[in-house]
MARKOL-188463 format. One record per residue (C-alpha): x, y, z; residue in one letter. Coordinates in steps of 0.1 Angstrom, whole numbers, plus 5000, padded with zeros to 4 digits. Example, Ala and Ser with C-alpha at 12.3 -4.5 7.8 and 13.67 -1.06 7.14 Angstrom:
2
{{5123; 4955; 5078}; a}
{{5137; 4989; 5071}; s}
***
This chain:
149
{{5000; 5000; 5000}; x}
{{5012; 5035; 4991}; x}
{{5020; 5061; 5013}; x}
{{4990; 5081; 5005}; x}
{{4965; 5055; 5003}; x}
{{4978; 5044; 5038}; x}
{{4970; 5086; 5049}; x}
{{4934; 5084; 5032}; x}
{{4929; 5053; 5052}; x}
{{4936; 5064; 5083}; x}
{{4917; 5100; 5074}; x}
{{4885; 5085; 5067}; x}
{{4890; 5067; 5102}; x}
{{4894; 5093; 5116}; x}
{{4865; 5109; 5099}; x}
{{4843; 5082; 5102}; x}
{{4852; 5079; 5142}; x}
{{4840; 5115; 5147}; x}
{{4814; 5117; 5127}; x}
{{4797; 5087; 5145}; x}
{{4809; 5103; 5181}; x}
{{4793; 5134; 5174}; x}
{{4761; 5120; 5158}; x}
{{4756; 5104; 5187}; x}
{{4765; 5128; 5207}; x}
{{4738; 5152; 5195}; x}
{{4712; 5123; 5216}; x}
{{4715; 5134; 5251}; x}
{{4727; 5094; 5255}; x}
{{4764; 5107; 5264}; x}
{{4754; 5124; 5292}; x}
{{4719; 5102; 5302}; x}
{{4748; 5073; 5305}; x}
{{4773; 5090; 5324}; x}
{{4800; 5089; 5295}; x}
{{4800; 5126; 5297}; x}
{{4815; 5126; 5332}; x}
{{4850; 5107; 5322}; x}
{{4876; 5133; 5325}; x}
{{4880; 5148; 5287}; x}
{{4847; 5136; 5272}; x}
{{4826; 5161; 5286}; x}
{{4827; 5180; 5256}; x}
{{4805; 5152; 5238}; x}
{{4774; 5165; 5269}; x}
{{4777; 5197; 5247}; x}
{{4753; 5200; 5219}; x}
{{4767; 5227; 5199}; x}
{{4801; 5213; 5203}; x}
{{4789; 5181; 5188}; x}
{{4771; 5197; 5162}; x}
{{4800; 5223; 5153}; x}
{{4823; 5191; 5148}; x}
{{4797; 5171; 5128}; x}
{{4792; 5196; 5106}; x}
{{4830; 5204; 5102}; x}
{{4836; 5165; 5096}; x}
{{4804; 5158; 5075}; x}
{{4823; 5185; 5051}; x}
{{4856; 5164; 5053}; x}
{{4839; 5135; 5046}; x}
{{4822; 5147; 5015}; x}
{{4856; 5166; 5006}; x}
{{4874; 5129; 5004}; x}
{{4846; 5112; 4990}; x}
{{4847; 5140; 4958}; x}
{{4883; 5136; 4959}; x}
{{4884; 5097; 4953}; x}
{{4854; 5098; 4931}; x}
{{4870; 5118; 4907}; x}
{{4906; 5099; 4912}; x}
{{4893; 5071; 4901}; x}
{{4874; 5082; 4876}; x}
{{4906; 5098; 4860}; x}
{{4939; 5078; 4876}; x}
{{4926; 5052; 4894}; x}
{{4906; 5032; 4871}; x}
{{4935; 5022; 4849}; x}
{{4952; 5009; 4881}; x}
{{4924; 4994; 4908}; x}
{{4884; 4982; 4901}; x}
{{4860; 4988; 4931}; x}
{{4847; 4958; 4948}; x}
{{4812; 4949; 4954}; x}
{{4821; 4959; 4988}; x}
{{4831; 4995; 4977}; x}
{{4799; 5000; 4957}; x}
{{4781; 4989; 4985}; x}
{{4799; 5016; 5009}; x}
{{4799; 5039; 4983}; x}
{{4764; 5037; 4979}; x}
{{4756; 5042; 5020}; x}
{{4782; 5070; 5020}; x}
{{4761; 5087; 4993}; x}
{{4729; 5080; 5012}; x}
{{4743; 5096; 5040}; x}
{{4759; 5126; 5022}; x}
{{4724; 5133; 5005}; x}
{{4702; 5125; 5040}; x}
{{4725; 5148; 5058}; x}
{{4724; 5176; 5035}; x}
{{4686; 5175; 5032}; x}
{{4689; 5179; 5074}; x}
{{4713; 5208; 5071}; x}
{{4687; 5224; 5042}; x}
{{4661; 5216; 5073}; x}
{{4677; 5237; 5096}; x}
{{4678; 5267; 5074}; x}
{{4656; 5294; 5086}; x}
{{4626; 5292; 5064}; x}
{{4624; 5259; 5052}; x}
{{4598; 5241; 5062}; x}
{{4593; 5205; 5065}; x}
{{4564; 5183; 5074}; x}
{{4569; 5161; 5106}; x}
{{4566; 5131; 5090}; x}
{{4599; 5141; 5066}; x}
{{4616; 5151; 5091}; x}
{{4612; 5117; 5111}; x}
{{4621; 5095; 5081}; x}
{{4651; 5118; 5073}; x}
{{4664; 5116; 5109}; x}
{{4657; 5074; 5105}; x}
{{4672; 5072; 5073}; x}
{{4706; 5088; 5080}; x}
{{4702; 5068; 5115}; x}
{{4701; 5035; 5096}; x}
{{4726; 5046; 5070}; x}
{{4747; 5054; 5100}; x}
{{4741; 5018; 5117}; x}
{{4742; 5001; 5084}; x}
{{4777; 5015; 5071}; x}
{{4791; 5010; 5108}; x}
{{4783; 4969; 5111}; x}
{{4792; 4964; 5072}; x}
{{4820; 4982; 5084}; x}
{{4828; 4955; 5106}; x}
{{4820; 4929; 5090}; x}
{{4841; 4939; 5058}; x}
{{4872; 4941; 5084}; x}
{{4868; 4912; 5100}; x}
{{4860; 4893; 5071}; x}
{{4895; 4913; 5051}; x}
{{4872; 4928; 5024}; x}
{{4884; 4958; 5002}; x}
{{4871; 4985; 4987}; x}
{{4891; 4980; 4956}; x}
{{4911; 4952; 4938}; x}
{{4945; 4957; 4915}; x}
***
């Protein structure tokens, strides 16, 4: 593995770990569970904290997902072909880009959503969120890829 496939690798971690820290974080169950109270996590108690973060990492996420999109449109494909596996990613990362940017277009001022949207939205991106974390899994233990050479 390359050196900067290794970096994107552990970026999307990264990404990945705070974007489903401060999802969750935005449920009071942080602080309803006590989690909140271990020295240096208190922050995740903090709404507008978690949603600050989850914005700013929703916004990495979608920058890296553009990013390898078009690299393998233009470089990549020559060299690697996605994996059933990475389609099937790909496709709940997409969910979740397009679920979360209808909930940020929500929260504009003026926009105006019936209760029933707003409770499948909130579901959907909550099952895409579920969904991408246990195939997650699964794909690791089970040594899946996103792309073959």
């Amino acid at each position: 593995m390359r050196f900067y496939e290794r970096v994107i690798k552990y970026f999307y971690i990264v990404i990945i770990t705070f974007l489903t820290l401060t999802g969750f974080g935005q449920m009071p169950i942080f602080k309803r569970y006590r989690i909140a109270d271990i020295p240096g996590l208190g922050w995740l108690a903090e709404f507008y904290i978690t949603h600050a973060m989850h914005y700013i990492f929703a916004s990495f996420l979608i920058a890296l997902s553009v990013y390898l999109f078009f690299d393998h449109i233009f470089i990549g494909r020559k060299e690697r072909k996605v994996t059933p596996t990475g389609y099937v990613k790909g496709v709940m990362i997409l969910g979740l880009i397009i679920t979360g940017g209808l909930m940020v277009f929500k929260n504009l001022s003026g926009i105006l959503y019936y209760p029933i949207a707003i409770s499948i939205l909130d579901l959907s991106h909550l099952i895409l969120c579920m969904a991408l974390l246990f195939y997650s899994i699964f794909t690791l233990i089970t040594a899946k890829r996103w792309t073959i050479k």
